[in-house]
DRENSE-854001 format. One record per residue (C-alpha): residue in one letter; chain; x negated, y, z. Coordinates in Angstrom, 3 decimals, decimal comma. Each point is the difference from the previous one (the first is absolute). Layout:
REM residues N
   aa   ch          u          v          w
    A    A          X          Y          Z
...
This chain:
REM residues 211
   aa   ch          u          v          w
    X    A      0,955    -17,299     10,805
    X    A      3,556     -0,915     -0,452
    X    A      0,836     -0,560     -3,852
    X    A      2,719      2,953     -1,284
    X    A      3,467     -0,896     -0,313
    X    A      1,560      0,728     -3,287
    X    A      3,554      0,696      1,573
    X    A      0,965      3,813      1,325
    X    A      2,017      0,942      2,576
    X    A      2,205      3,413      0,136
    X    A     -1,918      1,545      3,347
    X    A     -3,708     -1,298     -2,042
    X    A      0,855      2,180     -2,923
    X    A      1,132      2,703      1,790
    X    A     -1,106      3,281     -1,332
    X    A     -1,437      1,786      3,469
    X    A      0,949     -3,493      2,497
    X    A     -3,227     -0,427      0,086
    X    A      0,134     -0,691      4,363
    X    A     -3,227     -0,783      1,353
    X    A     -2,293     -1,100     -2,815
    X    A     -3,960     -1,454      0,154
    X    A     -2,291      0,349     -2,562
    X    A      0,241     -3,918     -0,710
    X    A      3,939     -0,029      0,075
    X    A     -0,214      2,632     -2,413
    X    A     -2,520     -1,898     -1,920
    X    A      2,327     -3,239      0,356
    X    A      2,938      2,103     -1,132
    X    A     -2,207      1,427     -3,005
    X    A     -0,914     -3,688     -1,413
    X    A      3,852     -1,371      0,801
    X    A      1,133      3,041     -2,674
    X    A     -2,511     -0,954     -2,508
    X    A      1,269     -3,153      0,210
    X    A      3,008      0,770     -0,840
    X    A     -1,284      1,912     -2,753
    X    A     -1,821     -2,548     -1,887
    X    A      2,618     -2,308      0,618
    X    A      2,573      2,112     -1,740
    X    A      2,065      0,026      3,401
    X    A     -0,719      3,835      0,401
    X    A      2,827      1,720      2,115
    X    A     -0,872      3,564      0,168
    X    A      2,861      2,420     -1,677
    X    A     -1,456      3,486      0,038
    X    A      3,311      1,840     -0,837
    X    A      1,134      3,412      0,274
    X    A      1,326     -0,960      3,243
    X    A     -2,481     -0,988      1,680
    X    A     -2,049      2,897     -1,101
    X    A      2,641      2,058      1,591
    X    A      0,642     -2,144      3,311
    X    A      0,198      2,173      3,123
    X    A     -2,700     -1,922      1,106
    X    A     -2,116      0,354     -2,522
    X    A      0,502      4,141     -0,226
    X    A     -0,114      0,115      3,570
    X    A     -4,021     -1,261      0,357
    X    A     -2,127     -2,779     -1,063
    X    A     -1,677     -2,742      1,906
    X    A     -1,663     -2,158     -2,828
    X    A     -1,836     -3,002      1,302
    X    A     -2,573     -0,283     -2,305
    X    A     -2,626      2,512     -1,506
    X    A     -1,068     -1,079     -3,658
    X    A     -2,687      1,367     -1,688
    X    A     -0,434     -0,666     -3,658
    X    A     -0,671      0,609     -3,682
    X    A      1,806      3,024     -1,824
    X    A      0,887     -3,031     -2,945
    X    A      3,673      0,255     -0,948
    X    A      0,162     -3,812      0,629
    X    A     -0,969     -0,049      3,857
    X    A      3,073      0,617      1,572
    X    A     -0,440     -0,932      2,988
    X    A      4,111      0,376      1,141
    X    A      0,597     -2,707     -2,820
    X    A     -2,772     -2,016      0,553
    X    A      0,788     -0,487      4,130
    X    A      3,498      0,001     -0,874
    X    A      0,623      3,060      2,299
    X    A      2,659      2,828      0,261
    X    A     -0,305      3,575      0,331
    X    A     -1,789      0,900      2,863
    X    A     -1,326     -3,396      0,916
    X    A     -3,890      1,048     -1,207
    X    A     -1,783      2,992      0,259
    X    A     -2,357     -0,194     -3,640
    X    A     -2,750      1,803     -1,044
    X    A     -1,003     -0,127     -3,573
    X    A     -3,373      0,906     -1,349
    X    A     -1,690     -1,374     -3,129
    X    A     -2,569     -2,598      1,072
    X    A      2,063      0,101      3,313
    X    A     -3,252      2,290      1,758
    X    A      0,188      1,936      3,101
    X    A     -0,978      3,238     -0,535
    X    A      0,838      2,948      2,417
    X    A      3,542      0,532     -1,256
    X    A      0,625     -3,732      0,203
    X    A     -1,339     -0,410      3,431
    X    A      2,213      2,929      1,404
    X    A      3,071     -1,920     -1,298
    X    A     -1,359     -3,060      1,567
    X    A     -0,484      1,402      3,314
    X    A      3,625      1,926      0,072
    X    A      1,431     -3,376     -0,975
    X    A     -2,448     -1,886      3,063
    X    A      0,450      3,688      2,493
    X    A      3,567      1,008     -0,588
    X    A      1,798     -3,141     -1,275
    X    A     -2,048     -2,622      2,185
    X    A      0,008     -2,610     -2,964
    X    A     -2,464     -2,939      1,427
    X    A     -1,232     -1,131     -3,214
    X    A     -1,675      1,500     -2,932
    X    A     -0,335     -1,997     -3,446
    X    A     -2,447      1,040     -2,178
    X    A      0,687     -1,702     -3,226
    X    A     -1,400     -0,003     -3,481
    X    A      1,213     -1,522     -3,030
    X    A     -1,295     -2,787     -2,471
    X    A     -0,934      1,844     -3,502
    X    A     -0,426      3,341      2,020
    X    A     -1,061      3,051     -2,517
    X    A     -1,827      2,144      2,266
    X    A     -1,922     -3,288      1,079
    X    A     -0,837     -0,517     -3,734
    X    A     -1,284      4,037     -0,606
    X    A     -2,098     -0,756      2,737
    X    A     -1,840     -3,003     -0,825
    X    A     -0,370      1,661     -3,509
    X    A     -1,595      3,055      1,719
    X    A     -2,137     -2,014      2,169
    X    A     -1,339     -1,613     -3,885
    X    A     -0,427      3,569     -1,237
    X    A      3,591      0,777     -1,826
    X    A      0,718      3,301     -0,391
    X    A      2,755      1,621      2,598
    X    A      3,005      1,974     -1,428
    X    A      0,260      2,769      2,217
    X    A     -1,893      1,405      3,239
    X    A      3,163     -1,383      2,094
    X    A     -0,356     -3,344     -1,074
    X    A     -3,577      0,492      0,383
    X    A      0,580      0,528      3,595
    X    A      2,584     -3,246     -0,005
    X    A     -2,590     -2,529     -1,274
    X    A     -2,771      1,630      2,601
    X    A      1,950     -0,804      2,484
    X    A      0,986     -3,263     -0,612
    X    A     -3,582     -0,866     -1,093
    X    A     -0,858      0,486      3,433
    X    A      1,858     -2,977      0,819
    X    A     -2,037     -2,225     -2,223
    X    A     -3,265     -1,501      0,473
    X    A      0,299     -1,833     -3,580
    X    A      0,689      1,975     -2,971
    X    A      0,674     -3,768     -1,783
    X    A      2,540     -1,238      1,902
    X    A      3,207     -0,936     -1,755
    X    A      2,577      2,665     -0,066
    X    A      2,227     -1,729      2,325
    X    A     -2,813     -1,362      2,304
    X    A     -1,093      4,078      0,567
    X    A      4,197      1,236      0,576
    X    A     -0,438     -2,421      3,057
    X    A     -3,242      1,123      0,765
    X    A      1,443      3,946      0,070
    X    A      3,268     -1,115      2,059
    X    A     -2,517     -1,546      2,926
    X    A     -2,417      2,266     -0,179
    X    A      2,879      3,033     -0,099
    X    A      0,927     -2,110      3,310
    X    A     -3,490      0,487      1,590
    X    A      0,065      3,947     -0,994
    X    A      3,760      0,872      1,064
    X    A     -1,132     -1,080      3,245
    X    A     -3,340      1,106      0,365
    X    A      0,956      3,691     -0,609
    X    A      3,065      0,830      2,027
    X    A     -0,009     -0,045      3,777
    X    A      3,739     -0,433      0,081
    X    A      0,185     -2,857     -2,145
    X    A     -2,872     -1,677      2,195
    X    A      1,644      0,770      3,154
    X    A      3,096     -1,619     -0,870
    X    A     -1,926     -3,145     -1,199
    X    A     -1,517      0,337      3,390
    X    A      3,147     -0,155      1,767
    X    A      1,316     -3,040     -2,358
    X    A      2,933      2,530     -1,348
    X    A     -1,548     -0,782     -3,473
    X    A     -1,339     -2,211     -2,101
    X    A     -1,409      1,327     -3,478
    X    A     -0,598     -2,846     -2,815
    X    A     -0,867     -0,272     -3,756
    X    A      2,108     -1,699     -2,435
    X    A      0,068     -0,867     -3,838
    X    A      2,727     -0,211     -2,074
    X    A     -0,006     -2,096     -2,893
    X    A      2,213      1,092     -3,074
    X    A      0,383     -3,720     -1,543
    X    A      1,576     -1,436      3,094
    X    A      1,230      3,178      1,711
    X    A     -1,459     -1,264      2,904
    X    A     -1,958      1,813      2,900
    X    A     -2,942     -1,829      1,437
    X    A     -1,286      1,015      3,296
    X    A     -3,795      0,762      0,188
């Protein structure tokens, strides 16, 4: 795979240009802006203009569906170095596909015809953390949270793996169940309209490392 360029053009940062995209340009175009990110060469403006741009208003046509953790420091706009209307994200503590989460992703995949999904969790990840302390008999605060950790405990086959070693455990195995339970999101695979990959984030570089 070609290595991403830290330089931008105009028509690549476009907020709805997106043309005729493949899952591994988008992935290409995903690594370039995190790039720029950790290089302190980030681009992006997301002004009251652009939130406003006819453009913009008039529809959306993102070319990349994220899915990640609810944490106020995944951004995932800042961290590809991307405008308004560039990603489609879907945030979810432990970034876990649940019903509501999976209808998102497949409007995103169905209506929007994004060809890749990232699933991406985070380095120091809390829901991660509740879970491994559930799966070593901590108490859970509440019967919603109770439901979180289950969840993601079904992703792990070792309740002593390191908190960061389970968060990319959860983003492949969130992979595996995203498309093993929707038809849609399989049949697009199918027809190589999508790719759907896990990612991890790591909050001392602010890089993204692809799984």
């Amino acid at each position: 795979m070609n290595q991403p360029q830290l330089s931008s053009t105009t028509a690549g940062k476009s907020m709805l240009g997106r043309m005729t995209m493949n899952a591994s340009d988008a992935r290409n175009r995903l690594q370039a802006g995190n790039l720029r990110f950790t290089s302190n060469a980030a681009t992006s403006e997301p002004t009251v203009h652009h939130a406003t741009d006819e453009q913009t208003i008039s529809g959306q046509s993102p070319y990349a569906t994220i899915l990640t953790c609810a944490d106020s420091r995944v951004t995932p706009e800042i961290i590809f170095d991307e405008g308004i209307g560039s990603l489609f994200v879907v945030r979810t503590a432990g970034a876990i596909a649940r019903s509501s989460q999976m209808s998102s992703l497949e409007f995103a995949v169905g209506q929007l015809n994004c060809p890749l999904i990232v699933v991406m969790g985070h380095s120091g990840c809390g829901a991660i953390a509740a879970t491994l302390g559930y799966l070593q008999g901590q108490d859970v605060a509440s019967p919603h949270l109770q439901t979180l950790v289950e969840h993601i405990s079904s992703c792990l086959d070792n309740q002593h793996l390191e908190a960061d070693e389970a968060a990319k455990k959860t983003a492949i195995e969130t992979c595996q169940q995203i498309i093993s339970t929707s038809s849609m999101i399989q049949q697009a695979i199918a027809e190589d309209k999508l790719q759907v990959v896990a990612a991890m984030y790591n909050f001392l570089t602010g890089g993204v490392e692809f799984l």
